[in-house]
mmCIF entry with sequence, helices, sheets and N, C-alpha, C, O atoms, coordinates in Angstrom:
data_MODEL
# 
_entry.id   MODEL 
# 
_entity.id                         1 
_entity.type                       polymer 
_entity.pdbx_number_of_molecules   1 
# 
_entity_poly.entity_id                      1 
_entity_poly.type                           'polypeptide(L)' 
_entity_poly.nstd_linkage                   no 
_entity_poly.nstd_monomer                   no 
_entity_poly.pdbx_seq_one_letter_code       
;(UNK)(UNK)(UNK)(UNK)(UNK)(UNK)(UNK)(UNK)(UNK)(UNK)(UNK)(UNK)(UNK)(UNK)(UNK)(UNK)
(UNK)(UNK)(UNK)(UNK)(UNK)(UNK)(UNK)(UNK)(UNK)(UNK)(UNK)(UNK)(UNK)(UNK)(UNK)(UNK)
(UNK)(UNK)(UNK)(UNK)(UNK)(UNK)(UNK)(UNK)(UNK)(UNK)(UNK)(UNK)(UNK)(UNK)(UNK)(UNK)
;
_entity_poly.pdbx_seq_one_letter_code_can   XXXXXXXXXXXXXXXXXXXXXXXXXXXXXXXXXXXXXXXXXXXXXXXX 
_entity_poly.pdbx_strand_id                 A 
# 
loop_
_entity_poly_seq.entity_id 
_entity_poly_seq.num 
_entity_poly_seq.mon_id 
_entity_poly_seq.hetero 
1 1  UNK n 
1 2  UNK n 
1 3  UNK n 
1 4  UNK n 
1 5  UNK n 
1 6  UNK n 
1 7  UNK n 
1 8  UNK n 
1 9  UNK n 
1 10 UNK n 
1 11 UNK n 
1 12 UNK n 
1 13 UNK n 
1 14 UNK n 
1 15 UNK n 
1 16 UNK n 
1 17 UNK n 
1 18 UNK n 
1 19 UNK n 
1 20 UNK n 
1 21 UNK n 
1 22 UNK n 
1 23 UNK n 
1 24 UNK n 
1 25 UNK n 
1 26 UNK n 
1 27 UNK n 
1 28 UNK n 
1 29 UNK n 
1 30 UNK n 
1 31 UNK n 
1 32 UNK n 
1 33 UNK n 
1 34 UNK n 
1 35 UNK n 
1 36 UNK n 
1 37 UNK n 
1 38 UNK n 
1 39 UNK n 
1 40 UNK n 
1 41 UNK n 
1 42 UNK n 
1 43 UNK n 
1 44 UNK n 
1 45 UNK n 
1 46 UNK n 
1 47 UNK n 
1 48 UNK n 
# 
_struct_asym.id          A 
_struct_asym.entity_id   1 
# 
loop_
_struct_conf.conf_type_id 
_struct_conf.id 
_struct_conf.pdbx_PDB_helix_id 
_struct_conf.beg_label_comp_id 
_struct_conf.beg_label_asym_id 
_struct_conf.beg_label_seq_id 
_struct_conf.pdbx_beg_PDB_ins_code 
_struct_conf.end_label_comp_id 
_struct_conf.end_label_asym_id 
_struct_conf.end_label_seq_id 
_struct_conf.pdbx_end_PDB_ins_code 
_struct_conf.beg_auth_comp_id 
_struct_conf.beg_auth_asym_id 
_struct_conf.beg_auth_seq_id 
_struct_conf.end_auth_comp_id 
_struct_conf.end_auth_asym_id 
_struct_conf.end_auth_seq_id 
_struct_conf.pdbx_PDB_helix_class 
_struct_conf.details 
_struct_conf.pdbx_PDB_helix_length 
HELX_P HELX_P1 AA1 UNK A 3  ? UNK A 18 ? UNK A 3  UNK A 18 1 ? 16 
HELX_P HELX_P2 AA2 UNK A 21 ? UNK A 40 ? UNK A 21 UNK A 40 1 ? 20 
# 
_struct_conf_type.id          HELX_P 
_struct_conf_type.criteria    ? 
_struct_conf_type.reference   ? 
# 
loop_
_atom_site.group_PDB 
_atom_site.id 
_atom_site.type_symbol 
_atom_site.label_atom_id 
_atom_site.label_alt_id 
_atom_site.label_comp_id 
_atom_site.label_asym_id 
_atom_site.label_entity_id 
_atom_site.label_seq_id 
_atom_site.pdbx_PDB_ins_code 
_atom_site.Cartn_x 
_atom_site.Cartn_y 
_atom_site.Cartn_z 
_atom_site.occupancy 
_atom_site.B_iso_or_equiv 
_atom_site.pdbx_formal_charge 
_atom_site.auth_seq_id 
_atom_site.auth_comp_id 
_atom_site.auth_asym_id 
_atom_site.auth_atom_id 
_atom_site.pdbx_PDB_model_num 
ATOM 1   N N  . UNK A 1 1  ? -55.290 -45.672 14.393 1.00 0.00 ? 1  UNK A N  1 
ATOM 2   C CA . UNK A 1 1  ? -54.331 -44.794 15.043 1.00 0.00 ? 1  UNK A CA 1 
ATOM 3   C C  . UNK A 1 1  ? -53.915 -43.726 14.028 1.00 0.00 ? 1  UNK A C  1 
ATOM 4   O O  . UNK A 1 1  ? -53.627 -43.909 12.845 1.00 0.00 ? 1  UNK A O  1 
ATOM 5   N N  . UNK A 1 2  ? -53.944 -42.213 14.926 1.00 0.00 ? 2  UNK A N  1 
ATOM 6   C CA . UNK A 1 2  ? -53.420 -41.430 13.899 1.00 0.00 ? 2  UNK A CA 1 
ATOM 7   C C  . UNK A 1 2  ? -51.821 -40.770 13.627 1.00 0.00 ? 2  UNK A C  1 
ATOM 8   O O  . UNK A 1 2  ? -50.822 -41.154 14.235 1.00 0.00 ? 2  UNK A O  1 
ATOM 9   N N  . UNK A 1 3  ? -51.831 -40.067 12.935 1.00 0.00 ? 3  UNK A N  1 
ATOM 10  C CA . UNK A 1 3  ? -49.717 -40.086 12.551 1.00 0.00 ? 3  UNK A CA 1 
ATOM 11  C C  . UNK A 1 3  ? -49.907 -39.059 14.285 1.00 0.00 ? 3  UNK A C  1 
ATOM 12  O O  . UNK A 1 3  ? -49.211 -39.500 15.200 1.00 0.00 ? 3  UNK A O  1 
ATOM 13  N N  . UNK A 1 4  ? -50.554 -38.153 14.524 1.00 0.00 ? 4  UNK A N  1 
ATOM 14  C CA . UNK A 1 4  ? -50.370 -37.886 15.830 1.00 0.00 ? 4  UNK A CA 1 
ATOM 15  C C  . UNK A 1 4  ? -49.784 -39.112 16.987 1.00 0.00 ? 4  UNK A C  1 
ATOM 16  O O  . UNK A 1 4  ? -48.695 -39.245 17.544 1.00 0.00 ? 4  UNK A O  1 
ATOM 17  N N  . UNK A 1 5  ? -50.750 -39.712 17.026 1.00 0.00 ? 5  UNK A N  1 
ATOM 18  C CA . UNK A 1 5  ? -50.516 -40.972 17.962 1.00 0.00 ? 5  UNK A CA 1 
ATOM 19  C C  . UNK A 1 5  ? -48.991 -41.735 18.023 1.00 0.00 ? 5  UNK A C  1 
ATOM 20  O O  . UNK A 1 5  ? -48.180 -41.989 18.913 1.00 0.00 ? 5  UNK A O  1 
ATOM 21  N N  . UNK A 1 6  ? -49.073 -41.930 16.686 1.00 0.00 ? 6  UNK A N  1 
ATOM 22  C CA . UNK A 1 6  ? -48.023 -42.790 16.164 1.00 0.00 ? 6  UNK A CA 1 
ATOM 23  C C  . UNK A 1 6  ? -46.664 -42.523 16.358 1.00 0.00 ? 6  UNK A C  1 
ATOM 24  O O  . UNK A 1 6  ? -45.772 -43.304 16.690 1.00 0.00 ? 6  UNK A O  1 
ATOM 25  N N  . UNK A 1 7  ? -46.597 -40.997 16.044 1.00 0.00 ? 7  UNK A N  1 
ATOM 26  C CA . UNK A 1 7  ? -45.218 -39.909 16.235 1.00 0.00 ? 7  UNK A CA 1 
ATOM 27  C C  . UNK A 1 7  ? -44.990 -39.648 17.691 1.00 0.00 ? 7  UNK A C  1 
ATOM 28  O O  . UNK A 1 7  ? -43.883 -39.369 18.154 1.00 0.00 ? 7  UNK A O  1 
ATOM 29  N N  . UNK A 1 8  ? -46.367 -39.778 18.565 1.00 0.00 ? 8  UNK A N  1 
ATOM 30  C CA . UNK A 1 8  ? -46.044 -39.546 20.113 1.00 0.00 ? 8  UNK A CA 1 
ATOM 31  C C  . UNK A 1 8  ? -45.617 -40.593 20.581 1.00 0.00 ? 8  UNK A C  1 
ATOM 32  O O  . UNK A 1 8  ? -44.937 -40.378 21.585 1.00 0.00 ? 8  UNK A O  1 
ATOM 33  N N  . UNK A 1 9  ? -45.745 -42.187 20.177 1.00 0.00 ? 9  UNK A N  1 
ATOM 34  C CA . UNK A 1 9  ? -45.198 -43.176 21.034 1.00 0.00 ? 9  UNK A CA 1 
ATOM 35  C C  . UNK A 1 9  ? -43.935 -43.601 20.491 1.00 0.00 ? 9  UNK A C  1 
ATOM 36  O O  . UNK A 1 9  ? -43.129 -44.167 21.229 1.00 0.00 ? 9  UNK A O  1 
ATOM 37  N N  . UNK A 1 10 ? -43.610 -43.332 18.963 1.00 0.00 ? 10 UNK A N  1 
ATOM 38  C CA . UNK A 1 10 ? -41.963 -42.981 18.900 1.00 0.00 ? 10 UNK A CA 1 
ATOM 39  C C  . UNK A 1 10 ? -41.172 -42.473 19.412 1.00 0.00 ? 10 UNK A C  1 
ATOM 40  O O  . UNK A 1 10 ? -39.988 -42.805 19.353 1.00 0.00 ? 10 UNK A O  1 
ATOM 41  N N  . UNK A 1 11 ? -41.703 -41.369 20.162 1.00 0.00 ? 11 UNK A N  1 
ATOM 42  C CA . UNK A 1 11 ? -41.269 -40.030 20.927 1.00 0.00 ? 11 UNK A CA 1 
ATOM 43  C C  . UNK A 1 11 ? -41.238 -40.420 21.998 1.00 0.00 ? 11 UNK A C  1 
ATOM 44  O O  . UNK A 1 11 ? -40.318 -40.006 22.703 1.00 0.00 ? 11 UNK A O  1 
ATOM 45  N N  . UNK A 1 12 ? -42.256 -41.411 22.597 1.00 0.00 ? 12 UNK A N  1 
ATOM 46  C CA . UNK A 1 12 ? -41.624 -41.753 23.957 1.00 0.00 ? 12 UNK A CA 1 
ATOM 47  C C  . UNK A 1 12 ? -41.043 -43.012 24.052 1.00 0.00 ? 12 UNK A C  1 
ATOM 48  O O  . UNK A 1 12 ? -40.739 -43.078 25.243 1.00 0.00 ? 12 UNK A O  1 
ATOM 49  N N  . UNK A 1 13 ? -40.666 -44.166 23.461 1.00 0.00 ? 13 UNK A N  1 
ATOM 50  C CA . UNK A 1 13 ? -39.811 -44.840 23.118 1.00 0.00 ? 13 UNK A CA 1 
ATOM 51  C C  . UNK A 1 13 ? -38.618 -44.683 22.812 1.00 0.00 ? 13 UNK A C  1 
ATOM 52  O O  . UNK A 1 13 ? -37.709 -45.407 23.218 1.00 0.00 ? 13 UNK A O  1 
ATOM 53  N N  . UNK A 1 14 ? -38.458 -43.516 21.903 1.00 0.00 ? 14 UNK A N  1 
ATOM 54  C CA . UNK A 1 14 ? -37.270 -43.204 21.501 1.00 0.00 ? 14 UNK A CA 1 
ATOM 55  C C  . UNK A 1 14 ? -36.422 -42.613 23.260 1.00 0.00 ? 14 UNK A C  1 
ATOM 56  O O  . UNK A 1 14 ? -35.352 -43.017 23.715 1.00 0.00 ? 14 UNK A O  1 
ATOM 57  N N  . UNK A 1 15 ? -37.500 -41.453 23.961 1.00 0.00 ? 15 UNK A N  1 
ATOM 58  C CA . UNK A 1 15 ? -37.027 -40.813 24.877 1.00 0.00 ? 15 UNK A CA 1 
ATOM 59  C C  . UNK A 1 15 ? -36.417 -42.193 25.716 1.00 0.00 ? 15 UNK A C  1 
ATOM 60  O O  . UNK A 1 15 ? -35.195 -42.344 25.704 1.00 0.00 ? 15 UNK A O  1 
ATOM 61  N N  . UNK A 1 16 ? -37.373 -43.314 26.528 1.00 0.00 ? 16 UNK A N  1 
ATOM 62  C CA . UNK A 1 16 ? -37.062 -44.375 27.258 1.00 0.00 ? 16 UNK A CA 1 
ATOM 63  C C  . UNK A 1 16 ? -35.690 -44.864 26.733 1.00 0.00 ? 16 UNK A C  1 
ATOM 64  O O  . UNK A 1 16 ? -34.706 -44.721 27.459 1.00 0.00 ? 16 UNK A O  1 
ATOM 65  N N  . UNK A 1 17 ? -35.573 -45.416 25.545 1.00 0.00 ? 17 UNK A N  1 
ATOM 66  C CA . UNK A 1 17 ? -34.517 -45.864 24.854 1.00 0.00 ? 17 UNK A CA 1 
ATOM 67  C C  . UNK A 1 17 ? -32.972 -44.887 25.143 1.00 0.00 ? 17 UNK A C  1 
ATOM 68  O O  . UNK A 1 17 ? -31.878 -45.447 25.207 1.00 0.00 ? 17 UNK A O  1 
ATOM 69  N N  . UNK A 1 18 ? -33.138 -43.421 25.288 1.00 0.00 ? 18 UNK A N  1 
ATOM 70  C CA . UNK A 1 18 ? -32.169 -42.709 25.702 1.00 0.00 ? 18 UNK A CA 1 
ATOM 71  C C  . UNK A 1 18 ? -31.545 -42.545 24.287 1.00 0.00 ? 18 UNK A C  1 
ATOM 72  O O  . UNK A 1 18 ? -30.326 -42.597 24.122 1.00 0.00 ? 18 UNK A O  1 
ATOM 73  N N  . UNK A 1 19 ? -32.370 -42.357 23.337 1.00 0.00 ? 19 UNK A N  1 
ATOM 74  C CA . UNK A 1 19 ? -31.849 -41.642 21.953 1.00 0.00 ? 19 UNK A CA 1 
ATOM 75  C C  . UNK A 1 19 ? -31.107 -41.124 21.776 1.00 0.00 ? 19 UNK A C  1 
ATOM 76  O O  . UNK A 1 19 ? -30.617 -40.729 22.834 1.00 0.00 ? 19 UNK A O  1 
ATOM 77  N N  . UNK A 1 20 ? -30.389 -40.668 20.610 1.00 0.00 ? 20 UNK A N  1 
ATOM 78  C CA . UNK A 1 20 ? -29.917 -39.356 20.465 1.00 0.00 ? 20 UNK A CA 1 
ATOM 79  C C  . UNK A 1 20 ? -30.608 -38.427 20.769 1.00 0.00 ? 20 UNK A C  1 
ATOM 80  O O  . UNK A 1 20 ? -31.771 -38.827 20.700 1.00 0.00 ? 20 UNK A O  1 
ATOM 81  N N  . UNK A 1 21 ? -30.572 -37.084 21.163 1.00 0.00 ? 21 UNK A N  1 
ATOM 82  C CA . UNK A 1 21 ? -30.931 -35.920 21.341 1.00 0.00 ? 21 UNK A CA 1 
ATOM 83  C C  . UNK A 1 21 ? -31.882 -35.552 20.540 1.00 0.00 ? 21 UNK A C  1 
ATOM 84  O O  . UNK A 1 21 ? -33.068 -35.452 20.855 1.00 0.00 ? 21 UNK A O  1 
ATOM 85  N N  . UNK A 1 22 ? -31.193 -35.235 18.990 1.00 0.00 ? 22 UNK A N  1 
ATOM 86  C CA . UNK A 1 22 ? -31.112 -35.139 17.640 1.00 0.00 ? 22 UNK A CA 1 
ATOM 87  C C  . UNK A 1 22 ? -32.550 -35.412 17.331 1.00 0.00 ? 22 UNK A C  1 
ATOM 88  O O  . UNK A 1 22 ? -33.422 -34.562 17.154 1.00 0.00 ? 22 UNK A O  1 
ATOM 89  N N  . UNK A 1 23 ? -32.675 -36.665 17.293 1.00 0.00 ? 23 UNK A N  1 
ATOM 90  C CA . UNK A 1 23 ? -33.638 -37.606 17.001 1.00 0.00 ? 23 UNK A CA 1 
ATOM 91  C C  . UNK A 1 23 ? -34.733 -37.414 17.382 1.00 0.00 ? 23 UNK A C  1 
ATOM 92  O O  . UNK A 1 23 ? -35.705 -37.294 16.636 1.00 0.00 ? 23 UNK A O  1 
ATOM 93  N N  . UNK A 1 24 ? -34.767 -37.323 19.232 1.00 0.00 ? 24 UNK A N  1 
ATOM 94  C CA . UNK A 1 24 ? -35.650 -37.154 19.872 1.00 0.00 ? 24 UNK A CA 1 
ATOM 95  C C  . UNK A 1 24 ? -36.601 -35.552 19.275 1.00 0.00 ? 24 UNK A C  1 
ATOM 96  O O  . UNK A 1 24 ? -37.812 -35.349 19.189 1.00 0.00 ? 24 UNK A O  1 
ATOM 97  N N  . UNK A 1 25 ? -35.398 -34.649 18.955 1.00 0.00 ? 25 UNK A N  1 
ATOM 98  C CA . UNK A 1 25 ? -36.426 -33.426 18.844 1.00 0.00 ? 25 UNK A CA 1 
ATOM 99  C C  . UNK A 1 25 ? -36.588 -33.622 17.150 1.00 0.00 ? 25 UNK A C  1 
ATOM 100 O O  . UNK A 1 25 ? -37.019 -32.501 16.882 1.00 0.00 ? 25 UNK A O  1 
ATOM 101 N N  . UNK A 1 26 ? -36.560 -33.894 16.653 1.00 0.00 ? 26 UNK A N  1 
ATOM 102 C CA . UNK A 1 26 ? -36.859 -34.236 15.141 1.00 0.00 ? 26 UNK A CA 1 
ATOM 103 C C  . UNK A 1 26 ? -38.278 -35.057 15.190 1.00 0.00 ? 26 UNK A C  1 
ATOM 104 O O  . UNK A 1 26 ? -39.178 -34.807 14.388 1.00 0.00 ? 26 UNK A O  1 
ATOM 105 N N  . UNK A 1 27 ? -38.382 -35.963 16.110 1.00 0.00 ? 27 UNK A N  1 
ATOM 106 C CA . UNK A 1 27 ? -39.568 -36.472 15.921 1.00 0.00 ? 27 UNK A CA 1 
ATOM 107 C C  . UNK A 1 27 ? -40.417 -35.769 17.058 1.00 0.00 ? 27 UNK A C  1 
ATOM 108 O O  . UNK A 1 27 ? -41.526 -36.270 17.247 1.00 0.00 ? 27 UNK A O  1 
ATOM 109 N N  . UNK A 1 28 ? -40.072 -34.700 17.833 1.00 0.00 ? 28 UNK A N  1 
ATOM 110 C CA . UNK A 1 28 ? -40.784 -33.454 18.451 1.00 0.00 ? 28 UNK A CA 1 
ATOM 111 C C  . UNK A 1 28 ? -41.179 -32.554 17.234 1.00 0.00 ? 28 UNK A C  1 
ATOM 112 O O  . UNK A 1 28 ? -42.346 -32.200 17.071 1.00 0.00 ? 28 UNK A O  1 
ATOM 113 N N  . UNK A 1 29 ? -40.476 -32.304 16.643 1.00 0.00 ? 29 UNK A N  1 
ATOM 114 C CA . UNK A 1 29 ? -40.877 -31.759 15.593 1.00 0.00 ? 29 UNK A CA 1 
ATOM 115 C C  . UNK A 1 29 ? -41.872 -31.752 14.823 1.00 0.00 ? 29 UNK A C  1 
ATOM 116 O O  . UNK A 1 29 ? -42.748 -30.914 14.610 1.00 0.00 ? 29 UNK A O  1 
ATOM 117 N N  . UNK A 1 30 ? -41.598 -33.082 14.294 1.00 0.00 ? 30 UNK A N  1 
ATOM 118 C CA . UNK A 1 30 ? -42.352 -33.762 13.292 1.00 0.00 ? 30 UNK A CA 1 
ATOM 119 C C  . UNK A 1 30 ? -43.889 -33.893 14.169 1.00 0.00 ? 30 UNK A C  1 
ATOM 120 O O  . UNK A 1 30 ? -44.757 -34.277 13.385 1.00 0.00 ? 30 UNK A O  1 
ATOM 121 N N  . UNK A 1 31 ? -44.174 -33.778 14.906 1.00 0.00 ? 31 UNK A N  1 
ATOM 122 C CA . UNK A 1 31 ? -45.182 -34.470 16.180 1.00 0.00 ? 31 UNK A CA 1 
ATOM 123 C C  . UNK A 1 31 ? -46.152 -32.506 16.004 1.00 0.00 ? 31 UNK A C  1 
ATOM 124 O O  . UNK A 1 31 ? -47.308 -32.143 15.783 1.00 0.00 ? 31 UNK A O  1 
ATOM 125 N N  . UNK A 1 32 ? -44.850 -31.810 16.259 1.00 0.00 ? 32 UNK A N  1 
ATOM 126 C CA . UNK A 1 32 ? -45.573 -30.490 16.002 1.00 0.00 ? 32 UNK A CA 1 
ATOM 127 C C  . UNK A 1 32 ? -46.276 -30.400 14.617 1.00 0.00 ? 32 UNK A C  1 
ATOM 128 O O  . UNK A 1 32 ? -47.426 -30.031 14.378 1.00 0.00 ? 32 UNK A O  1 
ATOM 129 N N  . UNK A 1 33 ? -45.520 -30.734 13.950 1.00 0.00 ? 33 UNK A N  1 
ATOM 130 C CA . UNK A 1 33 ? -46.001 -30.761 12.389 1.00 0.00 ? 33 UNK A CA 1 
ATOM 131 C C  . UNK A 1 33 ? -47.724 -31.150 12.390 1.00 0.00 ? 33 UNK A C  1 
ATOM 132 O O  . UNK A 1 33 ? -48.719 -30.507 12.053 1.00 0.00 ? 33 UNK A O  1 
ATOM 133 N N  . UNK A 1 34 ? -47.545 -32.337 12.868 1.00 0.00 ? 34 UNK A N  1 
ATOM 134 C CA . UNK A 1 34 ? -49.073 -32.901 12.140 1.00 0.00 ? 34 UNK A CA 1 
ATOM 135 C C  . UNK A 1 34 ? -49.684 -32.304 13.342 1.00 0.00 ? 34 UNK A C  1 
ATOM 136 O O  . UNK A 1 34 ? -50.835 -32.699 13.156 1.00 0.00 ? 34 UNK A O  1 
ATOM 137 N N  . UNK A 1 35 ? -49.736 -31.641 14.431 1.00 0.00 ? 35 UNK A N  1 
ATOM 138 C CA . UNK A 1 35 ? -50.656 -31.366 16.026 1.00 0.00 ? 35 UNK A CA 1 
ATOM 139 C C  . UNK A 1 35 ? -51.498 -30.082 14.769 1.00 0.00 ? 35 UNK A C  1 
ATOM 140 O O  . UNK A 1 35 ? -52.712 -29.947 14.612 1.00 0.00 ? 35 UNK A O  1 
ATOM 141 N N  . UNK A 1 36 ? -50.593 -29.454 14.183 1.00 0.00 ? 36 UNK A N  1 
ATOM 142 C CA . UNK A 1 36 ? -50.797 -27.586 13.217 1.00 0.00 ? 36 UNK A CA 1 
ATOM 143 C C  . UNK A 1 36 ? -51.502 -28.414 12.094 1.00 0.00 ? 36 UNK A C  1 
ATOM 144 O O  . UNK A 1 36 ? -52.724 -28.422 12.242 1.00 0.00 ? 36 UNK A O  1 
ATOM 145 N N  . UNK A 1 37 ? -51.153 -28.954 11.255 1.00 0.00 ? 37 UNK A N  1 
ATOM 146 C CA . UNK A 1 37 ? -51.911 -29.809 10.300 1.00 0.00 ? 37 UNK A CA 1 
ATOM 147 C C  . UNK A 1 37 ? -53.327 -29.957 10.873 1.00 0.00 ? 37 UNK A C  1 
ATOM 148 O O  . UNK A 1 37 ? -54.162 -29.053 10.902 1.00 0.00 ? 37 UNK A O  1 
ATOM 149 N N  . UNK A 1 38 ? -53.461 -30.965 11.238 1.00 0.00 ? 38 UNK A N  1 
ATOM 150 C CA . UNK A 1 38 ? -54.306 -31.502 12.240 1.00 0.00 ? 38 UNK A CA 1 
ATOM 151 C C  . UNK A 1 38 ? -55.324 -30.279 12.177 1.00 0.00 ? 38 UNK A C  1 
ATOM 152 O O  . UNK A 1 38 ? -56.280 -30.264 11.402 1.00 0.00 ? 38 UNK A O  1 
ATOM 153 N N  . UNK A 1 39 ? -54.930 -28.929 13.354 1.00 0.00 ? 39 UNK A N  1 
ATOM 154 C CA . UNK A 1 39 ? -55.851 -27.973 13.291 1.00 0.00 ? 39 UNK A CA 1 
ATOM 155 C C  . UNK A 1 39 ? -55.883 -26.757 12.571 1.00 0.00 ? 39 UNK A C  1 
ATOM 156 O O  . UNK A 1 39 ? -56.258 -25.672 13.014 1.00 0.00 ? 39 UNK A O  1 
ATOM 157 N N  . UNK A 1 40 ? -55.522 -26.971 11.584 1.00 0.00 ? 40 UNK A N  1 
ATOM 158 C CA . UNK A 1 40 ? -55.619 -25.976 10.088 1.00 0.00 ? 40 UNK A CA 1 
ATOM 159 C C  . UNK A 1 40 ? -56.640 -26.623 9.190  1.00 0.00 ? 40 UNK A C  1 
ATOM 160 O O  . UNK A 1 40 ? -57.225 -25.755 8.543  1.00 0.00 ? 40 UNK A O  1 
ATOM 161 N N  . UNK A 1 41 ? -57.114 -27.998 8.888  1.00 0.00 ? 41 UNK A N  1 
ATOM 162 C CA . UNK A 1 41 ? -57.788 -28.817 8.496  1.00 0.00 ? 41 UNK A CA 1 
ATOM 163 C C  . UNK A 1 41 ? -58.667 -28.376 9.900  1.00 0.00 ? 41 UNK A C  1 
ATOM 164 O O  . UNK A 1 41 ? -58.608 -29.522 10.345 1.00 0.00 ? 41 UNK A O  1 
ATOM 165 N N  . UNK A 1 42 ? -59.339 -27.735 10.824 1.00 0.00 ? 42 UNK A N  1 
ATOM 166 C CA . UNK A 1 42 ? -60.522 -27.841 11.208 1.00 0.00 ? 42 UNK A CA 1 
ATOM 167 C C  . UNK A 1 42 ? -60.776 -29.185 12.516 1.00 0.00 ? 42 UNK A C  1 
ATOM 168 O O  . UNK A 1 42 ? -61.839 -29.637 12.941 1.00 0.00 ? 42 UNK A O  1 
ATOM 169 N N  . UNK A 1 43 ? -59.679 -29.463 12.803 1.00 0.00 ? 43 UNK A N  1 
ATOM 170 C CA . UNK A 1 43 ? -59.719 -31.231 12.999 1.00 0.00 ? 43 UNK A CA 1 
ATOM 171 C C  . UNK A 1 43 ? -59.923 -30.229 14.836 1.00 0.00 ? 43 UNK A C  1 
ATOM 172 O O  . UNK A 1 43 ? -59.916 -29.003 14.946 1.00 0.00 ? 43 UNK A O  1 
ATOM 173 N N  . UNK A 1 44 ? -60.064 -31.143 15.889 1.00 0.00 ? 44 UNK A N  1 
ATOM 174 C CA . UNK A 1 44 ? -60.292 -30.927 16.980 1.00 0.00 ? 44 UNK A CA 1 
ATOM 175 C C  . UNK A 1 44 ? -60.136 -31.759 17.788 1.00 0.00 ? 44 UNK A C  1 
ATOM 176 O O  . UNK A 1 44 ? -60.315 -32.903 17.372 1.00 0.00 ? 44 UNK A O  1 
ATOM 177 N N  . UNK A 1 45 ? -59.686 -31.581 19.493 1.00 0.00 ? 45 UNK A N  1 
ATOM 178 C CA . UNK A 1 45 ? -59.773 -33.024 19.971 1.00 0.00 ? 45 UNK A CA 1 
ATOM 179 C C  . UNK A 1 45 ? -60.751 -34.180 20.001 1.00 0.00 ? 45 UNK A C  1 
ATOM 180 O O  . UNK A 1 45 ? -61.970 -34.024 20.065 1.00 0.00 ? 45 UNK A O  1 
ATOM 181 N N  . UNK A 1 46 ? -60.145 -35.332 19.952 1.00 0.00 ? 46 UNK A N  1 
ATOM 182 C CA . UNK A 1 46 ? -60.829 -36.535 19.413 1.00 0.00 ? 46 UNK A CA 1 
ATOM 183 C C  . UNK A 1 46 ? -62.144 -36.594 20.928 1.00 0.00 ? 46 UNK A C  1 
ATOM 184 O O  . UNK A 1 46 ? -61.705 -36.300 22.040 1.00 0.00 ? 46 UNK A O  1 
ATOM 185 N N  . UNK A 1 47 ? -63.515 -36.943 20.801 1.00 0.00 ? 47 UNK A N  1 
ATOM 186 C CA . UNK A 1 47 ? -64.257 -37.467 21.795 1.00 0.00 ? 47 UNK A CA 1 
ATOM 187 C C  . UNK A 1 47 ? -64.047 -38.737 22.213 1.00 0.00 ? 47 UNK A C  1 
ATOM 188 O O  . UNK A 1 47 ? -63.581 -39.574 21.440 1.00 0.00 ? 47 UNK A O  1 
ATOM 189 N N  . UNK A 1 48 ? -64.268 -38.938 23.095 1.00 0.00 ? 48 UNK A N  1 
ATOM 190 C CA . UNK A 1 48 ? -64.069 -40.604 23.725 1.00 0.00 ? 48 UNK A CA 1 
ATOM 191 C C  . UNK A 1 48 ? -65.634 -41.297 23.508 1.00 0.00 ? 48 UNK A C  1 
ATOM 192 O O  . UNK A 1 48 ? -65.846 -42.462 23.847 1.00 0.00 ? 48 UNK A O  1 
# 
């Protein structure tokens, strides 16, 4: 599993859970972070 993956099911756990706000977009954030990472490194969607 990648920190993509990982940061998206925090993100929707956290959302289900009814988080703080705060939180929720911090790890939106963070989720943006590695998506730009990800394709600055060349990286592309994964094949099945």
């Amino acid at each position: 599993m990648d920190k993509i993956e990982i940061a998206r099911n925090l993100l929707n756990n956290a959302a289900k859970m009814n988080m703080n706000k705060e939180i929720i977009l911090k790890i939106s954030q963070k989720i943006d972070h590695y998506i730009v990472e990800h394709f600055s490194k060349g990286g592309g969607p994964k094949k099945l």
